[in-house]
Residue frames as qw, qx, qy, qz and C-alpha x, y, z in Angstrom:
[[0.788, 0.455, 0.342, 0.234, -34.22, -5.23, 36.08],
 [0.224, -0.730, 0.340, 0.549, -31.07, -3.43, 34.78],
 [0.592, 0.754, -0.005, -0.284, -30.54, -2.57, 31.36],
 [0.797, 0.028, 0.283, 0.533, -27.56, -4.75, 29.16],
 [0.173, 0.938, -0.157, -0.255, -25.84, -0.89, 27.98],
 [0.799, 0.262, 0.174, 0.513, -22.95, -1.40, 25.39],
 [0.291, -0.866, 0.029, 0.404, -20.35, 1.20, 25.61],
 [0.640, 0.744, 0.002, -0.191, -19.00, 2.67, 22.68],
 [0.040, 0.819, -0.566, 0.092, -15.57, 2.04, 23.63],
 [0.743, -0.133, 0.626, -0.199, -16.32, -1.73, 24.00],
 [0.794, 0.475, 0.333, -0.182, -17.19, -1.46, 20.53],
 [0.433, 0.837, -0.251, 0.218, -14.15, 0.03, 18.83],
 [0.728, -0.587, 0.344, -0.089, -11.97, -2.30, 20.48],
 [0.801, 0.114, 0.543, 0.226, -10.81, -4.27, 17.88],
 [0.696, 0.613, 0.211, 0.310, -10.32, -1.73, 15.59],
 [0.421, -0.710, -0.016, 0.564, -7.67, 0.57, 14.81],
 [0.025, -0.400, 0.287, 0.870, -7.42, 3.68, 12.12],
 [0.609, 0.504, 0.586, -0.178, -9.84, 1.57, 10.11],
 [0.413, 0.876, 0.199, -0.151, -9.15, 1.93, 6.49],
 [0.641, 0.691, 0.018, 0.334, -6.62, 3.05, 3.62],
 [0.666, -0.483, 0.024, 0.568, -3.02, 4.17, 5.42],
 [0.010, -0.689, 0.318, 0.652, -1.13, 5.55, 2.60],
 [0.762, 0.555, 0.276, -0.188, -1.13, 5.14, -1.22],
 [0.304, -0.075, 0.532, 0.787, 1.16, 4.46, -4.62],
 [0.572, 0.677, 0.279, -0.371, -0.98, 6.65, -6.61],
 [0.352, 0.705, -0.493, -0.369, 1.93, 6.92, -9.61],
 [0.564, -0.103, 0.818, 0.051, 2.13, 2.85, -9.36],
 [0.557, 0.425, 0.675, -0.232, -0.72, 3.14, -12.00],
 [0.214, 0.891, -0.164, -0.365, 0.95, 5.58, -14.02],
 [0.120, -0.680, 0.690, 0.217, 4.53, 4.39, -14.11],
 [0.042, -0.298, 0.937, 0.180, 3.66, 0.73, -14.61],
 [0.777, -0.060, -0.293, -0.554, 1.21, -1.49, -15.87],
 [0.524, -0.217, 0.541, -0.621, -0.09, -3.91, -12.88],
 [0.495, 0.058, -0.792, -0.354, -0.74, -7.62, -13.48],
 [0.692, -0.305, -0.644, -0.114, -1.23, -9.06, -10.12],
 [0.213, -0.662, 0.277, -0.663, -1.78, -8.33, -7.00],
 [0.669, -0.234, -0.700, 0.090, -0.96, -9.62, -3.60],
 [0.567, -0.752, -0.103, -0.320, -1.29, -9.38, 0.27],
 [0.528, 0.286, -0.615, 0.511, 1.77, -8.93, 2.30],
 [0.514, -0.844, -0.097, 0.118, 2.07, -8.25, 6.48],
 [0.442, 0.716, -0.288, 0.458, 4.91, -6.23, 7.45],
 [0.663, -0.476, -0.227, 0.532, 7.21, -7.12, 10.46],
 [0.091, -0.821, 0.063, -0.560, 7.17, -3.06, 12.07],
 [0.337, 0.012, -0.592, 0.732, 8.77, -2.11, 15.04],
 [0.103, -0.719, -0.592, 0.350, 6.57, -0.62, 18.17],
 [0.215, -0.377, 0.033, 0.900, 7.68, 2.91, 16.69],
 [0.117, 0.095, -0.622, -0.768, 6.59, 2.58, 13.44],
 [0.201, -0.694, -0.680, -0.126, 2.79, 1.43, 14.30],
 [0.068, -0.609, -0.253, 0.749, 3.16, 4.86, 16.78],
 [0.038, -0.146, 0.465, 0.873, 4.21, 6.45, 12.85],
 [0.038, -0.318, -0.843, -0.432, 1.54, 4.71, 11.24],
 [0.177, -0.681, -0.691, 0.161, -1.13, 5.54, 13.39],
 [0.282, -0.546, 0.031, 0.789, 0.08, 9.10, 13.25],
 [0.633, 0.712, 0.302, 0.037, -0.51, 8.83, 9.25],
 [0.051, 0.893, -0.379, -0.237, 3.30, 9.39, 8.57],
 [0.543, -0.287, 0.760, 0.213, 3.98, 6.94, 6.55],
 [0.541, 0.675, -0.207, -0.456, 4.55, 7.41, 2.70],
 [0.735, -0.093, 0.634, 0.220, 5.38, 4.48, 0.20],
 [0.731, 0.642, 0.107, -0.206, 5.20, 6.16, -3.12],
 [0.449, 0.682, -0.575, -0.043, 8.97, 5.20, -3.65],
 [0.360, -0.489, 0.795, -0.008, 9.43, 2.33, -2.63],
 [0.678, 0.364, -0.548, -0.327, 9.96, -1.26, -3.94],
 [0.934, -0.317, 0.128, -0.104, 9.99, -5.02, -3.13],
 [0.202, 0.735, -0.645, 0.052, 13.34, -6.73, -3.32],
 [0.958, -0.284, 0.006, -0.042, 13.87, -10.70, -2.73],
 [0.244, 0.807, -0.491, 0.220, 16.93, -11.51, -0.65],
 [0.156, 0.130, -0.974, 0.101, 17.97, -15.15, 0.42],
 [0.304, -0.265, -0.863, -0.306, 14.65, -16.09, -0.56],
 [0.060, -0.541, -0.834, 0.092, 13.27, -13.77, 0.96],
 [0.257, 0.687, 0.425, 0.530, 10.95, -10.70, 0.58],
 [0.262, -0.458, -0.168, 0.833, 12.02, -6.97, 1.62],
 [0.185, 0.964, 0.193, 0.011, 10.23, -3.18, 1.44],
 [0.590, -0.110, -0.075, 0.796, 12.89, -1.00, 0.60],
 [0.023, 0.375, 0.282, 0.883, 12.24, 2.84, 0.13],
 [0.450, -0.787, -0.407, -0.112, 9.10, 3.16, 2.69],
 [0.262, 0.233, -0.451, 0.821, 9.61, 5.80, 4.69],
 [0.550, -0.620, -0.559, -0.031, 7.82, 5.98, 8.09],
 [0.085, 0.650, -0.255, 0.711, 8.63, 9.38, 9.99],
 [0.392, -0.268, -0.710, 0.520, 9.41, 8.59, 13.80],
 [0.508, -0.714, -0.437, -0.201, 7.01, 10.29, 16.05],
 [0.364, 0.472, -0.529, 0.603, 8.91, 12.42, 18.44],
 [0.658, -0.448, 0.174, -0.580, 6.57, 11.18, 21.47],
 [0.930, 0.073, -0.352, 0.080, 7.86, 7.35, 20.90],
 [0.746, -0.529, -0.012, 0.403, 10.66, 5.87, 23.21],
 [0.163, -0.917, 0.337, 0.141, 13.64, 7.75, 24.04],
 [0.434, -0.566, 0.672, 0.199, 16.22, 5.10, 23.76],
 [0.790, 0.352, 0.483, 0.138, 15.05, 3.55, 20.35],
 [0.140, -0.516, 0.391, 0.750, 17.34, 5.07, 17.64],
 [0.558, 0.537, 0.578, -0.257, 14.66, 4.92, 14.68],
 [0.178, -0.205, 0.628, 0.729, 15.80, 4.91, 11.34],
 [0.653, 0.409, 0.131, -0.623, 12.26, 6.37, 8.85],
 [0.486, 0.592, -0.450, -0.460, 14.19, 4.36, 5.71],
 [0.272, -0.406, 0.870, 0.071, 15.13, 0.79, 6.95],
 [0.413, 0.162, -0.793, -0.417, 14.70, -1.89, 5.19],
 [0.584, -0.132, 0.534, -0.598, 11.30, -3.83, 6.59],
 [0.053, -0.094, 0.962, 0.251, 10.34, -7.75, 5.95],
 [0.548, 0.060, -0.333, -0.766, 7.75, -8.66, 4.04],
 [0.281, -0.182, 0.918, -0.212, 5.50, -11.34, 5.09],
 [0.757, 0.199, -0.301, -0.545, 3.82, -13.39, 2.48],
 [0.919, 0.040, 0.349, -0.179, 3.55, -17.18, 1.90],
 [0.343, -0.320, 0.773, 0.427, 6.62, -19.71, 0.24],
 [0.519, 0.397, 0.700, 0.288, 4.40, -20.30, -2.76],
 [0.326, 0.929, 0.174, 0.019, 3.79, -16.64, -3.46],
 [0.025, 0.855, -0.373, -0.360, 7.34, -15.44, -2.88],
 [0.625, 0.081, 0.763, 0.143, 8.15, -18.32, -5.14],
 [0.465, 0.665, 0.470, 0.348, 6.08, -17.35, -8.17],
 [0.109, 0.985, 0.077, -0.105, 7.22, -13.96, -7.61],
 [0.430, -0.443, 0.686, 0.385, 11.24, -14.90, -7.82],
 [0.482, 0.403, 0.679, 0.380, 9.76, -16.74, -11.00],
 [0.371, 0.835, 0.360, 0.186, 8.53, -13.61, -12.32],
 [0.246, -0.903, 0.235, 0.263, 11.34, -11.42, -11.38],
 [0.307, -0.631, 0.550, 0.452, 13.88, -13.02, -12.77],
 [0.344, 0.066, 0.704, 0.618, 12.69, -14.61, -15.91],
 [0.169, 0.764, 0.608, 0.134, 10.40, -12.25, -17.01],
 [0.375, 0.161, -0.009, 0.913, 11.76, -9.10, -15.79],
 [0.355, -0.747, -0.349, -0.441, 9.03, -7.89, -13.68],
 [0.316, 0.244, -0.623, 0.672, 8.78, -5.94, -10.48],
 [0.335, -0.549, -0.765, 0.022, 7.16, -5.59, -7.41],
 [0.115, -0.422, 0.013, -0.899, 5.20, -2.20, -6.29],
 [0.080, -0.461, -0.816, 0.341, 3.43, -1.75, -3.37],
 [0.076, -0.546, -0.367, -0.749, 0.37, -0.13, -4.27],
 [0.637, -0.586, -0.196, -0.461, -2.03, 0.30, -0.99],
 [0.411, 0.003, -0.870, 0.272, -1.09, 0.11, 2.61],
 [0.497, -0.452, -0.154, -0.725, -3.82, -0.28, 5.10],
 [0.191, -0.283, 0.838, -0.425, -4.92, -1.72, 8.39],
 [0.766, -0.170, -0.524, -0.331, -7.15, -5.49, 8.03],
 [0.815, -0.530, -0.203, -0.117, -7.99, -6.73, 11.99],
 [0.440, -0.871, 0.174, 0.133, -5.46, -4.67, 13.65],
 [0.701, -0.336, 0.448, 0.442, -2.78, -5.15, 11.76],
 [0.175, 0.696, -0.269, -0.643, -0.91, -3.15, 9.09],
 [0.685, -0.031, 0.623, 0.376, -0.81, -4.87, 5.41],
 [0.060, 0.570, -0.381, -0.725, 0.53, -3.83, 2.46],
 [0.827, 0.298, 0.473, -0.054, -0.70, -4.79, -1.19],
 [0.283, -0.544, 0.604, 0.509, 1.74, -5.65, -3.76],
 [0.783, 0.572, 0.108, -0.219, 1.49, -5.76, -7.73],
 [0.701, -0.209, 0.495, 0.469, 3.52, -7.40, -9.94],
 [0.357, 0.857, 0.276, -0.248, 4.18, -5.07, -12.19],
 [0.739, -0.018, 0.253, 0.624, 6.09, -3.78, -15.66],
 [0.282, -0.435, 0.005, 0.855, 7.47, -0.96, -16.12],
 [0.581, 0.642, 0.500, -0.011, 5.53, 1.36, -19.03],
 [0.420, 0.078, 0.320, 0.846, 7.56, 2.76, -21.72],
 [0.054, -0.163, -0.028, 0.985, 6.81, 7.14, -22.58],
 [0.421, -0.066, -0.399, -0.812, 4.14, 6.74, -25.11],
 [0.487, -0.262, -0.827, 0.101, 2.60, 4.16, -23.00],
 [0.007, -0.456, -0.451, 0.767, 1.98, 6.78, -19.64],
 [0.185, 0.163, -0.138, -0.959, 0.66, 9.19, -22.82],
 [0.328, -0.144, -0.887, -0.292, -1.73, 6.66, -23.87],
 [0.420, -0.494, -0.706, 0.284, -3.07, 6.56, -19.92],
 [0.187, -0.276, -0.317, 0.888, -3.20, 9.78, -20.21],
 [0.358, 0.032, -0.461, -0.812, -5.30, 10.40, -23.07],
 [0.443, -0.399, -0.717, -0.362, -7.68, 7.57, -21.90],
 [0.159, -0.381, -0.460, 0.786, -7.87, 9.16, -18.18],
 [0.067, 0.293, 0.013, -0.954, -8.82, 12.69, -19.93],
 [0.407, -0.067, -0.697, -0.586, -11.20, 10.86, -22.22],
 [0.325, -0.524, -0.786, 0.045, -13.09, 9.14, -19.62],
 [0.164, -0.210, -0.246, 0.932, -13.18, 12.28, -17.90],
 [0.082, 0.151, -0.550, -0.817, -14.53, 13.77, -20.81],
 [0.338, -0.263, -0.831, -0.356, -17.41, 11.39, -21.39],
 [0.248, -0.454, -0.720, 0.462, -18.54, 11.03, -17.63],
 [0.119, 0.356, 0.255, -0.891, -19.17, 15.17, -17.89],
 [0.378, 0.057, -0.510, -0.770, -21.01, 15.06, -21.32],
 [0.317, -0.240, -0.917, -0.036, -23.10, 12.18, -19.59],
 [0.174, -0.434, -0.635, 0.614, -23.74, 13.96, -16.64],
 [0.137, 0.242, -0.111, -0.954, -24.61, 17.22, -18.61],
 [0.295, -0.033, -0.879, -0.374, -26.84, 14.77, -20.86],
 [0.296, -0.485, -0.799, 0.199, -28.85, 13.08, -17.67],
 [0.024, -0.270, -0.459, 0.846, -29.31, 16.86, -16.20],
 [0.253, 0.231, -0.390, -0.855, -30.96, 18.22, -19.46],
 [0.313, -0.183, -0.833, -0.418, -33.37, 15.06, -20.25]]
């Protein structure tokens, strides 16, 4: 009788980096966030090497539709100097978004007659594969960030006086 042994490397087949890539953290600051979607990104083999590497920063970049369809500009994905020799690897290019004709649709609608844009807030890896999530988002005028700042420093605020509260009772 011979024992059925799973090997741990059987198990962790399917995945890869598991989890949260890179972040807009000033997305939440700068603009105020209505909706959110789920893009894939057509990458070169380099740029998964990048990714996987955890060199890959989006906090300036932006969507852009261009004959109808959707582009990252600004992402910048630092080549790996282990990757191929003969690939000439450019960290800033311009990479296609891949979403669905009804979402980049309603997003054209909201770009141009509304005057909204599109942030990518979160990119991360969902069954081996890199996607990125995008908000549709406007833009927040001075006293508007101070506002989010004052309720930030306020919840702060509360959470300790709670916590100080629960220790004491």
């Amino acid at each position: 009788m011979t024992k059925n042994k799973t090997n741990k490397s059987d198990k962790d087949k399917g995945k890869s980096g598991g989890g949260t890539i890179a972040l807009n953290k000033r997305a939440r600051f700068d603009y105020h966030l209505e909706e959110r979607f789920e893009a894939g990104l057509a990458l070169q083999g380099w740029e998964v090497k990048s990714i996987r590497a955890g060199r890959a920063n989006i906090g300036e970049s932006y969507a852009v539709v261009r004959d109808g369809e959707m582009f990252l500009f600004g992402a910048q994905m630092t080549p790996v100097l282990s990757t191929s020799s003969h690939v000439v690897a450019d960290p800033m290019r311009t990479r296609k978004l891949l979403l669905h004709r009804r979402e980049i649709d309603k997003l054209i609608g909201q770009i141009e007659r509304d005057g909204y844009t599109v942030i990518p807030t979160s990119m991360y890896w969902k069954a081996g594969k890199v996607k990125l999530e995008l908000a549709l988002a406007k833009g927040k005028q001075s006293h508007d960030k101070r506002q989010t700042s004052k309720d930030r420093d306020w919840a702060r605020e509360k959470q300790r006086t709670l916590r100080q509260h629960n220790k004491n009772a």
